[in-house]
C-alpha positions in Angstrom: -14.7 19.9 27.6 -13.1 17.4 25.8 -14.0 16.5 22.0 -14.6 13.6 20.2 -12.8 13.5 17.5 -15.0 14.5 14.4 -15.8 17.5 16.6 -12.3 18.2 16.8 -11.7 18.3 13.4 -14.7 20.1 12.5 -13.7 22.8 15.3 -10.1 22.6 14.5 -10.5 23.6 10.7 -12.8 26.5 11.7 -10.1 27.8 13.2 -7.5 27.6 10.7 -10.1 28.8 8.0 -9.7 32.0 10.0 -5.8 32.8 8.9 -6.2 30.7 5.6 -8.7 31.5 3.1 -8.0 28.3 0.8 -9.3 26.1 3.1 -12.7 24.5 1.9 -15.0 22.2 4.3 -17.0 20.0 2.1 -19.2 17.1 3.6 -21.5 14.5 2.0 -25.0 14.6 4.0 -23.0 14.7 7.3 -22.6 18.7 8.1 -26.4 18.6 10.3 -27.2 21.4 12.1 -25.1 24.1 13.2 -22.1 23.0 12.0 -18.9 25.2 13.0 -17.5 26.1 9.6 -20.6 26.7 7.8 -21.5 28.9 10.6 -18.0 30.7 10.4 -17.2 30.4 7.2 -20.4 29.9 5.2 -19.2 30.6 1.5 -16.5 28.1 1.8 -18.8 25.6 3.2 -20.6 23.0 0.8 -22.8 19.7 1.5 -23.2 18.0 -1.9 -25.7 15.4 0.1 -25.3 11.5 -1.2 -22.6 12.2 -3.8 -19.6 10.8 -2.2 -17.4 10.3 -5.3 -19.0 13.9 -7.0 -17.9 14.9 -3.7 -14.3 13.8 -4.6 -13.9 14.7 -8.2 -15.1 18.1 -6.8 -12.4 18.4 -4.1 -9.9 17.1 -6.8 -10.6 20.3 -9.3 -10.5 22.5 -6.4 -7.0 21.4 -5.2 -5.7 22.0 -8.7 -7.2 25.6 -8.3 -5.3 26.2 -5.2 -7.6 25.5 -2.9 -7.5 23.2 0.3 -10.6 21.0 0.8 -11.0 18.5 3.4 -14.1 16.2 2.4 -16.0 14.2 5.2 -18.3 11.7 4.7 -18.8 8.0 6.8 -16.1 6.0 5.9 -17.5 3.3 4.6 -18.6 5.4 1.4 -15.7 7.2 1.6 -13.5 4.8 1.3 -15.6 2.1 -0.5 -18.4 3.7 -2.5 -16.1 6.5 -3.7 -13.1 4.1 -3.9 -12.3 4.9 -7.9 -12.6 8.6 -6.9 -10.1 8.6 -4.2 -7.2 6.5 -6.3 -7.4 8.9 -9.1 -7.7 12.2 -7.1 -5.1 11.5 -4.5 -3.2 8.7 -6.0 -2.7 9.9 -10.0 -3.4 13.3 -9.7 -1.6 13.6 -6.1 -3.9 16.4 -5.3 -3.9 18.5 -2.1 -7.1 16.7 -0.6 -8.3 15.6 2.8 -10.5 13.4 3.3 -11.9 13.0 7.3 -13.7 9.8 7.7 -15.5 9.2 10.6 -17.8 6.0 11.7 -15.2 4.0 11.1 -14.7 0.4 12.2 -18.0 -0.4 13.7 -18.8 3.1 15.3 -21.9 3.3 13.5 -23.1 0.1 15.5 -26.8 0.1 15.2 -26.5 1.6 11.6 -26.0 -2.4 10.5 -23.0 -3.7 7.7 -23.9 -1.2 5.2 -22.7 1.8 7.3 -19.3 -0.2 9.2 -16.3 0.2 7.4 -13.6 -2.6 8.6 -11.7 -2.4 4.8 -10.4 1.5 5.1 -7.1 1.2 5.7 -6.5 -2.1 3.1 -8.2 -0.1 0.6 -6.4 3.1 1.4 -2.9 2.0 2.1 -2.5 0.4 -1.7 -2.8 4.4 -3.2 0.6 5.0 -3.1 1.3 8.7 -1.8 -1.6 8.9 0.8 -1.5 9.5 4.2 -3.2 7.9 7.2 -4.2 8.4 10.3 -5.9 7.4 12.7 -5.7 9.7 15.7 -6.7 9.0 19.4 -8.5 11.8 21.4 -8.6 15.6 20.2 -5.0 16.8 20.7 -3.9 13.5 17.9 -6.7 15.0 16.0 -6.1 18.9 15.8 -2.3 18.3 15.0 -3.2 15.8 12.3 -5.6 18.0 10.8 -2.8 21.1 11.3 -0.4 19.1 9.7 -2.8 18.1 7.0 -3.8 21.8 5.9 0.0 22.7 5.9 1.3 20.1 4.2 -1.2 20.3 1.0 -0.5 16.6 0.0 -3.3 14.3 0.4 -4.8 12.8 3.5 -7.1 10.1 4.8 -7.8 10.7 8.2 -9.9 8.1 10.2 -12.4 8.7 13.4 -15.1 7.0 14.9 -18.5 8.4 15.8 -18.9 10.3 19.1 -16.5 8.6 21.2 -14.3 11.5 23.4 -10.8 10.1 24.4 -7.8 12.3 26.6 -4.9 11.9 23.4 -1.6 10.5 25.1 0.9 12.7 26.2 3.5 14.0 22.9 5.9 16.7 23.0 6.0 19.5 20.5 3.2 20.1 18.1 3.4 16.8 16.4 2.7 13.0 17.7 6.1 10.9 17.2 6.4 8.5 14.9 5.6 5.7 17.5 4.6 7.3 20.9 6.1 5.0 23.9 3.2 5.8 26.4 5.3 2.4 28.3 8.1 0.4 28.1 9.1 -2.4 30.1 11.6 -5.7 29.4 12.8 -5.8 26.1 12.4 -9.4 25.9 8.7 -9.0 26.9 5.9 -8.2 24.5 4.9 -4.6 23.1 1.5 -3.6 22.5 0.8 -1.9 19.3 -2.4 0.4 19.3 -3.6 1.8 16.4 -6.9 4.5 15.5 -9.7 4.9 19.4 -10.7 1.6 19.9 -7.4 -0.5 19.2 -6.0 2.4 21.8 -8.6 1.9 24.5 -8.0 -1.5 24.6 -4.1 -1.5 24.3 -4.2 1.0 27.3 -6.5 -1.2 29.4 -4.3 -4.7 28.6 -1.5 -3.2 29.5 -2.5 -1.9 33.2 -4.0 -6.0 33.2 -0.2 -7.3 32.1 2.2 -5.0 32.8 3.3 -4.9 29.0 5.1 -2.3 27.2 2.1 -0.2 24.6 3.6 1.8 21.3 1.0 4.1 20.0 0.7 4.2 16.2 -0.9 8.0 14.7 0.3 7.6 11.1 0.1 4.1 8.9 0.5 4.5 5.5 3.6 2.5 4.1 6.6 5.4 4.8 5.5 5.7 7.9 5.2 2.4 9.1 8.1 1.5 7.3 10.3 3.8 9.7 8.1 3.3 12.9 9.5 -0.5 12.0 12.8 -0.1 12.1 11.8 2.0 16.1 10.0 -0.8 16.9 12.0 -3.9 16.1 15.2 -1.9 18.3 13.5 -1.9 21.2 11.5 -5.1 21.1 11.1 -8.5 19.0 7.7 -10.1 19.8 4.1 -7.4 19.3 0.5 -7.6 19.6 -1.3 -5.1 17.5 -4.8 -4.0 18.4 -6.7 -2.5 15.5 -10.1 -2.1 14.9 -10.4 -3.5 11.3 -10.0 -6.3 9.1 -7.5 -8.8 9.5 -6.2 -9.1 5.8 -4.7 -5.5 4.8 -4.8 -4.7 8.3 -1.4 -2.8 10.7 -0.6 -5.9 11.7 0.0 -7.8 8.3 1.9 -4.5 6.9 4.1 -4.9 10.0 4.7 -8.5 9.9 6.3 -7.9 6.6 8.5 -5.3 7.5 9.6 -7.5 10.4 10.2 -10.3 9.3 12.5 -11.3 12.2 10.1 -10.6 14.8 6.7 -12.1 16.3 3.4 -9.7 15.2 -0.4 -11.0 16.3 -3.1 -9.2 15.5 -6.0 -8.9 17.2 -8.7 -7.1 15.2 -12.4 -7.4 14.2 -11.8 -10.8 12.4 -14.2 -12.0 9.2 -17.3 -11.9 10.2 -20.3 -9.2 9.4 -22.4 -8.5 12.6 -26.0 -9.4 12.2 -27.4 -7.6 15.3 -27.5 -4.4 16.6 -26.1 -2.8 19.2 -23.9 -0.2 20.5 -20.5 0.2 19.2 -18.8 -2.3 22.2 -21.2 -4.9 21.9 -20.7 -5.1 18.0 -17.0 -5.2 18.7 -17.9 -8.0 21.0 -19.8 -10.2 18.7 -16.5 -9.9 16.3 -14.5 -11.0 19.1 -12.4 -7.7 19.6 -12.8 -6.7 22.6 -10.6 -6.9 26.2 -10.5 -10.2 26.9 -8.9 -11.4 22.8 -6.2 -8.4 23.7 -5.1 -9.9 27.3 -5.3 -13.9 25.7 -3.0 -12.5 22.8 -0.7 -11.6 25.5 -0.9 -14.5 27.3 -0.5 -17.1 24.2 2.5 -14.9 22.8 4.7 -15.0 26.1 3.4 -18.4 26.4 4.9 -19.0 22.6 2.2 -20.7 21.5 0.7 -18.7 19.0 1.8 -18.0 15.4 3.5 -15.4 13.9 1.5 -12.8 11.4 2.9 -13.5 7.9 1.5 -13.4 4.3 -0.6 -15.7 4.0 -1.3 -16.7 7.5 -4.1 -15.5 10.1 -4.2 -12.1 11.8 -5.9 -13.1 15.0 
């Protein structure tokens, strides 16, 4: 059975707890019943309840004592409430911590504005050193949490609730850099997808339009910066689907590292949902959803909609 993929990080770090003792599973009110590492491994599991940057500062002394934690709370406290937390401990201090945040976008639907977290990757992507992901299906989500424990340098790795996607198709042990799941005309437009949603959608406009989709796992600044240089050889015009914010979004960060090609975004816009829901029909009311990918599409082959730039609008 396929796993969403919080499950799949919880399940994958049980199993690499078993061969290395350093690593720690800490969560912030979010373990619930049953979970698989306390279970396994129950003196290296902790749940701190509502402390989200105690959480942190925690993690941080532990990664300077050799351990491995990988912290997981919703992300909107993650990467909001505990926002002073994260800069110091895995920006200034560049310490070995994960942090696994799912609800993301609007996955927590129902939960209202206080518990949707459209900001995450703005906020995270100005901490120099950290990386990001935001992996689609399990497979993107065990070998980002692999590569995570291996690697010891710190991580922000982004999921959504209870959503179960099939990963695409990459060779080796690793996702590329940008994973081509199609590519047509060169002088055509390329989907970008980024993180569940922006990838569901991508997949679906481009069995609509026939247009070429790059997946994006990894999108902090180095590795944007070379999936750039990928992109703009094989193609010059993009749409990028991503569910967050506009402003500090993929789609600005790639607009101004190519600045000789055409990137829309199509994301969740400005607006704070005032209605409940499940996780589509919030995406919906924010206008992200099918139907602003596929007229995206149409308006950029048409050439009548503007390039992404500083400064300028991201939808």
């Amino acid at each position: 059975m396929t796993l969403s993929g919080r499950d799949a990080y919880r399940d994958e770090l049980t199993a690499l707890a078993e061969r290395d003792g350093a690593l720690l599973c800490i969560e912030a009110d979010l373990g619930g019943k049953n979970h698989p590492f306390q279970t396994a491994h129950p003196d290296r599991f902790f749940n701190v309840g509502i402390a989200e940057g105690a959480m942190v500062d925690m993690a941080a002394g532990l990664a300077v004592g050799g351990y491995k934690p990988f912290v997981s709370t919703f992300a909107p406290f993650a990467a909001l409430r505990a926002a002073e937390s994260l800069k110091l401990t895995l920006g200034y201090l560049n310490a070995g911590v994960t942090v696994v945040a799912p609800y993301a976008g609007v996955s927590g639907a129902w939960f209202g504005t206080t518990h949707h977290c459209l900001e995450d990757i703005a906020v995270l992507r100005s901490v120099p050193g950290v990386t990001i992901a935001a992996p689609y299906g399990e497979a993107e989500m065990r070998a980002v949490v692999r590569s995570a424990a291996h690697g010891g340098t710190p991580h922000y790795i982004r999921t959504g609730r209870n959503a179960v996607y099939e990963s695409l198709d990459f060779p080796g042990a690793e996702p590329p850099l940008v994973n081509w799941e199609s590519e047509g005309d060169p002088a055509d437009i390329c989907l970008v997808s980024v993180g569940e949603e922006g990838t569901r959608l991508a997949l679906e406009a481009r069995a609509a339009t026939g247009a070429s989709h790059a997946h994006l796992v990894y999108l902090d600044h180095e590795h944007l910066s070379r999936a750039a240089l990928e992109l703009a050889d094989r193609h010059g015009r993009f749409v990028v689907v991503e569910e967050h914010r506009g402003q500090g979004g993929v789609a600005e960060a790639l607009a101004l590292l190519l600045p000789r090609c055409e990137v829309v975004g199509v994301n969740a816009g400005q607006d704070w949902p005032a209605e409940g829901g499940d996780h589509h029909e919030v995406m919906a009311r924010l206008g992200f959803d099918l139907p602003a990918v596929l007229s995206a599409v149409a308006r950029l082959r048409a050439g009548h909609d503007e390039p992404v730039s500083a400064g300028a609008r991201a939808r």
